[in-house]
C-alpha positions in Angstrom: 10.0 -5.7 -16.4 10.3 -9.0 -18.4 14.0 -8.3 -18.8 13.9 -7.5 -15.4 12.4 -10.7 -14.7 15.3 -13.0 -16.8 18.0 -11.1 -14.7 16.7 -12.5 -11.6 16.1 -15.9 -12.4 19.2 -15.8 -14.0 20.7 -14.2 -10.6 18.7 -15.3 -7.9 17.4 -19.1 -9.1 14.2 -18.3 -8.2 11.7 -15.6 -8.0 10.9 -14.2 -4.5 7.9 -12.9 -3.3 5.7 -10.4 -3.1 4.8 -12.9 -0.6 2.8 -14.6 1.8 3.1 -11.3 3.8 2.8 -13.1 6.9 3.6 -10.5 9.3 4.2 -7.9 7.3 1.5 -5.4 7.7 2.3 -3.8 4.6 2.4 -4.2 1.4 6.0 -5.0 -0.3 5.1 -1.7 -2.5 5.9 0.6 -0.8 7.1 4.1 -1.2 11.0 5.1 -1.7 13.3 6.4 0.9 16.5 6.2 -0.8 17.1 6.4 -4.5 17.4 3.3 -5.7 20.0 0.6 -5.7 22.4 2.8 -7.3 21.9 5.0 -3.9 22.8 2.2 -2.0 26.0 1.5 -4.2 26.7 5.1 -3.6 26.0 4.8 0.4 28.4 1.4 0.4 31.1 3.1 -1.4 30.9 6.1 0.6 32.2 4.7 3.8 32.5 7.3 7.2 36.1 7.3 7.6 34.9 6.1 11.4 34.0 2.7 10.1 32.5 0.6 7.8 29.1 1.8 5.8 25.7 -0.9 5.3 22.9 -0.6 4.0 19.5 -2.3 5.4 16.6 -3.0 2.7 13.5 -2.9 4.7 10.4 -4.4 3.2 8.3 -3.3 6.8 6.8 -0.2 5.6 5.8 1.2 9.3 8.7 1.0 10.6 10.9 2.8 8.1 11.2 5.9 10.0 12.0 4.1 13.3 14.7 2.2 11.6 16.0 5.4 10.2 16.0 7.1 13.8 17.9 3.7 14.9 20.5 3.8 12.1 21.7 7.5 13.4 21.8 6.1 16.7 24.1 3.2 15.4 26.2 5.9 13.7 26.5 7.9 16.9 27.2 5.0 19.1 29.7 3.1 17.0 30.8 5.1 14.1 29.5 2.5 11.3 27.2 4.3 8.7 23.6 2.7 8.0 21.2 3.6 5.6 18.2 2.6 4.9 16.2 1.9 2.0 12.7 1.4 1.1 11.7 1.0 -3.5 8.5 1.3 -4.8 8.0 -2.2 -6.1 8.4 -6.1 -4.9 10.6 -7.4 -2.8 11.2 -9.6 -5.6 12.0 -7.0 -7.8 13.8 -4.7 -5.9 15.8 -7.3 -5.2 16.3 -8.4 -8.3 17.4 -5.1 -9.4 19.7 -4.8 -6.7 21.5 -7.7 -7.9 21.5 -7.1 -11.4 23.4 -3.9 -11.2 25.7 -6.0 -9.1 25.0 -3.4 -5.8 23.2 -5.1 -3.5 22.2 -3.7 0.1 24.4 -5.2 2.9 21.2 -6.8 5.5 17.9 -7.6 3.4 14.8 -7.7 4.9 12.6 -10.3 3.7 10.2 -13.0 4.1 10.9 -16.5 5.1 10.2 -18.0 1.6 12.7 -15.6 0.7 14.9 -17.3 2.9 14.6 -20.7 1.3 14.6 -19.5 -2.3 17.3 -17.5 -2.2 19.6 -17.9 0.9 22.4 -20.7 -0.3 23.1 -18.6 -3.5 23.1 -14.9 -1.7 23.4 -15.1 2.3 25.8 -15.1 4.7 26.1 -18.5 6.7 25.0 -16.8 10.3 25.7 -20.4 11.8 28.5 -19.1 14.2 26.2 -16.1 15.5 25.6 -16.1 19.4 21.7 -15.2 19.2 21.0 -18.0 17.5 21.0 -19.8 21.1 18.4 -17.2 21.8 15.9 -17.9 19.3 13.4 -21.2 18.3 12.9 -18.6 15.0 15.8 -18.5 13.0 15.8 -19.9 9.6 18.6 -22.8 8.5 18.7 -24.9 5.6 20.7 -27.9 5.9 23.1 -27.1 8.4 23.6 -23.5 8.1 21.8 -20.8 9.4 20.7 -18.0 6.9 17.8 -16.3 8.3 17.8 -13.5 11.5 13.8 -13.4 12.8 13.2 -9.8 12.9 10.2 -10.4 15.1 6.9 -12.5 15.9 3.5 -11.5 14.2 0.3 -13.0 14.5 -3.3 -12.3 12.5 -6.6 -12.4 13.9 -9.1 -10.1 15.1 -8.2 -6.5 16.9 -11.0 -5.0 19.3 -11.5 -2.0 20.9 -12.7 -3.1 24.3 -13.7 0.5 25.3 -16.4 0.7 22.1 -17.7 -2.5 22.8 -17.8 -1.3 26.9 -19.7 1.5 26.1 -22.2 -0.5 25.0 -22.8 -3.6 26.6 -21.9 -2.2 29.8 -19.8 -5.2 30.6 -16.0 -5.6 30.7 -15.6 -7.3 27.3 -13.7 -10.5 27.8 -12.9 -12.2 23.8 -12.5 -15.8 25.5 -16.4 -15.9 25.4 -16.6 -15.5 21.8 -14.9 -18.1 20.3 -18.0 -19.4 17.9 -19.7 -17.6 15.6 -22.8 -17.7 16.4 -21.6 -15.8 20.3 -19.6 -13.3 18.0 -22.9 -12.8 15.7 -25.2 -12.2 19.0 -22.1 -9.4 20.2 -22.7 -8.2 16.6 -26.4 -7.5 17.2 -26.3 -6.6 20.5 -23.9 -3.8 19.5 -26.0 -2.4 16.7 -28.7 -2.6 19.0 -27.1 0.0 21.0 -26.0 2.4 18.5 -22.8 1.1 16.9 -25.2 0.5 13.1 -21.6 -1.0 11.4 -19.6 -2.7 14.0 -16.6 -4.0 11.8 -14.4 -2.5 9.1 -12.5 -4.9 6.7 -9.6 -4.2 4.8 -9.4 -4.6 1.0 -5.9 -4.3 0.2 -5.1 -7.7 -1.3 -2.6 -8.8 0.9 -5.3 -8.6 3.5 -7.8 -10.6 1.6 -5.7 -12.8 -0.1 -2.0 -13.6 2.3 -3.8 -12.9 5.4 -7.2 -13.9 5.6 -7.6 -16.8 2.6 -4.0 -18.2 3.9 -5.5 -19.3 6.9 -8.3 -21.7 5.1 -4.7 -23.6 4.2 -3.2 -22.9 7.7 -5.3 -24.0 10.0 -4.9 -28.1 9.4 -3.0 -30.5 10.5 -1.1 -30.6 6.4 -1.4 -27.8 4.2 1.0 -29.2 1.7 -1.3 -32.2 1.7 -4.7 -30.1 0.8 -2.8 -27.9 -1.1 -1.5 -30.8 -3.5 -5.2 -31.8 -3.1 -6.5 -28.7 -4.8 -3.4 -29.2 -7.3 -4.5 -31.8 -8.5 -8.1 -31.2 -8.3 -9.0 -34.6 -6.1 -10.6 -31.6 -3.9 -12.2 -28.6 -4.4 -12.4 -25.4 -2.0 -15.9 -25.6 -2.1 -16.5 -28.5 -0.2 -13.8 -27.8 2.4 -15.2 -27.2 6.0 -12.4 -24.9 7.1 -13.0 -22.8 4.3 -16.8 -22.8 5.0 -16.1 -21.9 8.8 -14.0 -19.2 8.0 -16.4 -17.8 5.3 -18.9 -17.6 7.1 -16.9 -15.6 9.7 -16.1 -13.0 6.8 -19.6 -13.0 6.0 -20.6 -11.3 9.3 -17.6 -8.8 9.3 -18.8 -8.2 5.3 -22.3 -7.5 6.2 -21.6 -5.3 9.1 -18.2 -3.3 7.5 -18.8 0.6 8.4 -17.4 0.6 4.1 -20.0 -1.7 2.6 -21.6 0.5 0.4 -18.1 0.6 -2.0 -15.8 -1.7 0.5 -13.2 -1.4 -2.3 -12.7 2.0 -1.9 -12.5 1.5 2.5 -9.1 3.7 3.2 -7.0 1.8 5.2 -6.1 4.5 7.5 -9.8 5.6 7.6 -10.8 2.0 9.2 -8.2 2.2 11.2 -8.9 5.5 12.5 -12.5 4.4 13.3 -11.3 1.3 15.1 -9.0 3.7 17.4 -11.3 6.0 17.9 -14.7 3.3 18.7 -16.8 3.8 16.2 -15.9 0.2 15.1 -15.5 -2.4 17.4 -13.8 -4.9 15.3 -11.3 -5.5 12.6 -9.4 -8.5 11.1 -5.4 -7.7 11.1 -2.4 -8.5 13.3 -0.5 -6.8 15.3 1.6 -4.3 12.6 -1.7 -2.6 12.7 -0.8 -0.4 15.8 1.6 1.3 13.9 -1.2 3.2 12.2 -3.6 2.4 15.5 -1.2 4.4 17.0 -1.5 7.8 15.0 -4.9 8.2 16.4 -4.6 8.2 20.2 -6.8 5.2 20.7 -7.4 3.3 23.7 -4.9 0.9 25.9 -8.1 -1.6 25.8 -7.4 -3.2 22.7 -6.3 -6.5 21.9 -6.2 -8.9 19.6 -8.4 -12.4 19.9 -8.2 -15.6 17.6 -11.5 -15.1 14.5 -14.7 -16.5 16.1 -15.5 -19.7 14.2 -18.2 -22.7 14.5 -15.5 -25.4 15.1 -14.1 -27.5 17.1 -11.0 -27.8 15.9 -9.8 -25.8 18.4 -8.8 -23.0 15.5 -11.1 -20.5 17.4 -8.4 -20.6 20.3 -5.2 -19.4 18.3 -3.9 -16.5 16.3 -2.2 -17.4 13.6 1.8 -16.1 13.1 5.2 -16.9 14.0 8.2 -15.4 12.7 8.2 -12.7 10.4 9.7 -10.5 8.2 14.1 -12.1 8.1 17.5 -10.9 7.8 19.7 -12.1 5.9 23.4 -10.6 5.4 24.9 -10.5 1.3 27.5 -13.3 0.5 28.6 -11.6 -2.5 31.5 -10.2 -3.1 30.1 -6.1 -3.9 29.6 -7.0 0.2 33.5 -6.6 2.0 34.7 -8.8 5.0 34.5 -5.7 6.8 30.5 -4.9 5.8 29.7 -8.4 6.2 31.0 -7.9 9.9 29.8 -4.8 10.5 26.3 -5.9 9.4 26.7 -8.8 11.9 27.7 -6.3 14.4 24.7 -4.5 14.1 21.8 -7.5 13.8 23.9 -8.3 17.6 23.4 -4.9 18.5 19.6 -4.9 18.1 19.3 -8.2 20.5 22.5 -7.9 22.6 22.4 -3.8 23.4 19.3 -2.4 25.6 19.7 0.7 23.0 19.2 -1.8 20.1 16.5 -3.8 22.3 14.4 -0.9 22.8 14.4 -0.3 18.8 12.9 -3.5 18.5 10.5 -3.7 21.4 9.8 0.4 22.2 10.5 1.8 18.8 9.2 -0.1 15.9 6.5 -1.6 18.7 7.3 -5.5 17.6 7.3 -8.6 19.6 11.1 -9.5 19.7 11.6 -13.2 18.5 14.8 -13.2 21.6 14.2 -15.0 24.7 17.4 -12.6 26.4 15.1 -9.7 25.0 12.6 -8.9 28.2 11.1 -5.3 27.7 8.2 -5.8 27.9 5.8 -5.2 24.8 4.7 -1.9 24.6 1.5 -1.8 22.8 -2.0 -3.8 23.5 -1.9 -6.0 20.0 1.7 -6.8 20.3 1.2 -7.9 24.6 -1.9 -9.9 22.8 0.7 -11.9 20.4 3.2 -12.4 23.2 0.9 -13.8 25.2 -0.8 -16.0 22.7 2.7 -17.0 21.9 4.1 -18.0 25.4 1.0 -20.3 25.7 1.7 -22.6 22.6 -1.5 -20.9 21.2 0.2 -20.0 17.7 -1.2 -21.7 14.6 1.8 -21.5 12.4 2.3 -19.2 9.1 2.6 -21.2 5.9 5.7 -20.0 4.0 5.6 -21.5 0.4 2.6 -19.8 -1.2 3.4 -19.2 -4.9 4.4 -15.5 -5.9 1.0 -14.6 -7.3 -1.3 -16.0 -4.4 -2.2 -12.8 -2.6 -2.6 -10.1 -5.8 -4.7 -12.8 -7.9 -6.7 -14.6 -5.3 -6.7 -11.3 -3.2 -6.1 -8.6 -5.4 -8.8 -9.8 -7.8 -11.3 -13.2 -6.6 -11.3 -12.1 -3.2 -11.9 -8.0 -3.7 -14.7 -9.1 -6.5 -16.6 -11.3 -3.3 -15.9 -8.4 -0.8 -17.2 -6.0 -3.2 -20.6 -8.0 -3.7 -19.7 -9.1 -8.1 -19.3 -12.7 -7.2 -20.8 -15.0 -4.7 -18.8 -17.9 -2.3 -19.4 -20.2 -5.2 -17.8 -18.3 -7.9 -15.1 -17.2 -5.4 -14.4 -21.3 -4.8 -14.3 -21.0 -8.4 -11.2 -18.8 -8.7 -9.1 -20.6 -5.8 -10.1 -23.9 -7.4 -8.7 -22.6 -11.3 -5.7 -20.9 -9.4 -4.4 -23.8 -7.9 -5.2 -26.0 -10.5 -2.5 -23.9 -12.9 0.1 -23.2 -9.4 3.3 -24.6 -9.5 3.7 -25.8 -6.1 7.0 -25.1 -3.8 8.9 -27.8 -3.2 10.7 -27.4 0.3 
């Protein structure tokens, strides 16, 4: 791996990511489709006779099988071969590894800090590309365009408005619990009625740590500002009231986690399937999550509203998200004319062809980043994000979080908090060490 490592600042200029995550749903480790890079050298090579052959990394782990399904469609409909390829380990690494054997995959899927570390030594200039009219989400540096938004994803909390129903007896309506203290009072009322754990809380790091902890630098008016702040350490996480609104928040969802007896051991799926099936009420995620919602038949009355917090920031109004998960086409030359073309062809397909269109929108169940692109959303979280969206009510994702925020903040400070060995003050602790030794991303 420390070999591994050289390569790929040697080849890349700068490490990727594991990443922010924001919008991913998944982890960047994820399980392996293909065989490797040298499959994908193998796949490139071995071109159809009825076209040219690409390869797609995809770093979205719920969707592999739907892009799988959409790549034989491709084939069928246009006689270009696509394959594609999940690895086992970072996208920074599997990247890196890619590149280092000298066979990297024709369309990478990656995250937009990828984009701006990587793009002007190893993407295509897109600049020319007709969807970019279509779009306020594609990614340019100077005046090229390097990054294809594969869709919009937002964080916040998913409800099942049937379990809470069933309860209260009302229609549950999640503009009325914006603050806290409304959400705490639903809480109670809920456990009052039966439901003894009303929330279930992830502990996969990128959770914890890119999901939940990135929002204490989201949501304000500069994060590079406060982030400098705690660089420097003229401020300290401790004292910082968006950090205290939103802990307290995860204090309520801690308290009351169906898990909390060994949260760290909470299956993902397992919450998941409680959520669908109402025996939970509530659970912090974004709008990937119906991917796995969906495996359990769960209700059409779900949705997604922004975390209840005591603010007035007006936070407590907006999910947070954007853009997420990018495209970007190899400029090197193990990548022809012709599969640099053919790759273009098919990120047109998916916005310009109703067959592509649906594999966005029906298929892979994600919230196309296309204005031309009007199917409309087909499950309850992702209609939640569109319409949060179309009404400005986005708080942006931050995209220049070091490498190592989400597995040591969330993979070790923040699973040691939800898992009851440190308290808020020792957790401040951690965030306030990290950040003292980060190397901050200029941009």
């Amino acid at each position: 791996m420390k070999n591994m490592k050289k390569v790929f600042a040697l080849g890349l200029t700068v490490a990727m990511t594991a990443s922010m995550l924001a919008g991913c749903g998944g982890s960047t480790s994820t399980e392996s489709a293909g065989t490797g890079s040298s499959a994908a050298t193998e796949s490139a090579a071995a071109a159809s006779g009825d076209g040219a052959s690409i390869t797609i990394y995809n770093s979205k782990m719920e969707i592999q099988t739907q892009l799988e399904d959409a790549a034989k469609a491709y084939k069928d409909a246009t006689g270009v071969s696509v394959e594609v390829f999940m690895q086992n380990d970072t996208v920074a690494s599997d990247l890196a590894t890619a590149y280092a054997s000298g066979s990297p995959y024709t369309i990478n899927m990656v995250d937009a800090k990828d984009i701006y570390s990587m793009a002007e030594e190893h993407a295509l200039d897109l600049s020319g590309e007709k969807w970019i009219g279509d779009t306020t989400e594609a990614i340019s540096i100077g005046d090229k365009v390097y990054g294809f938004p594969v869709c919009v994803e937002a964080r916040g909390l998913i409800y099942n408005a049937d379990a809470i129903k069933n309860i209260t007896g009302e229609d549950f309506d999640p503009t009325q619990y914006k603050t806290l203290d409304s959400f705490k009072e639903l809480i109670d009322k809920l456990k009052a009625g039966g439901m003894e754990t009303p929330t279930g809380v992830m502990m996969e790091d990128w959770s914890l740590g890119a999901h939940y902890l990135a929002m204490v630098y989201e949501e304000r008016e500069d994060t590079d500002a406060f982030l400098a702040s705690l660089n420097d350490g003229s401020a300290s996480i401790a004292d910082d009231a968006k950090f205290t609104s939103l802990m307290d928040t995860f204090d309520v969802l801690k308290e009351n986690n169906y898990a909390s007896a060994d949260p760290i051991s909470a299956d993902r799926e397992v919450t998941e399937q409680k959520l669908a099936q109402g025996e939970i009420a509530f659970m912090f995620g974004g709008n990937w999550d119906w991917s796995v919602l969906s495996a359990y038949e769960p209700t059409e009355n779900m949705g997604m509203m922004p975390v209840p917090q005591n603010t007035d920031d007006g936070t407590n109004e907006k999910l947070v998200g954007g853009g997420s998960k990018y495209f970007f086409i190899d400029s090197s030359d193990n990548t022809s004319a012709d599969q640099q073309q053919a790759a273009k062809d098919f990120l047109n397909w998916l916005v310009y062809d109703e067959a592509g269109q649906a594999v966005l929108v029906n298929d892979c169940a994600l919230v196309p980043a296309f204005s031309n692109i009007t199917l409309d959303v087909s499950d309850p979280l992702g209609a939640s994000v569109k319409s949060y969206a179309d009404s400005g009510s986005l708080v942006a994702n931050y995209n220049y979080l070091p490498d190592d925020h989400y597995s040591v903040l969330g993979g070790q400070a923040f699973q040691k908090y939800l898992a009851g060995q440190s308290d808020r003050a020792g957790f401040a602790t951690e965030i306030d060490d990290y950040w003292k030794a980060a190397t901050l991303s200029a941009h």
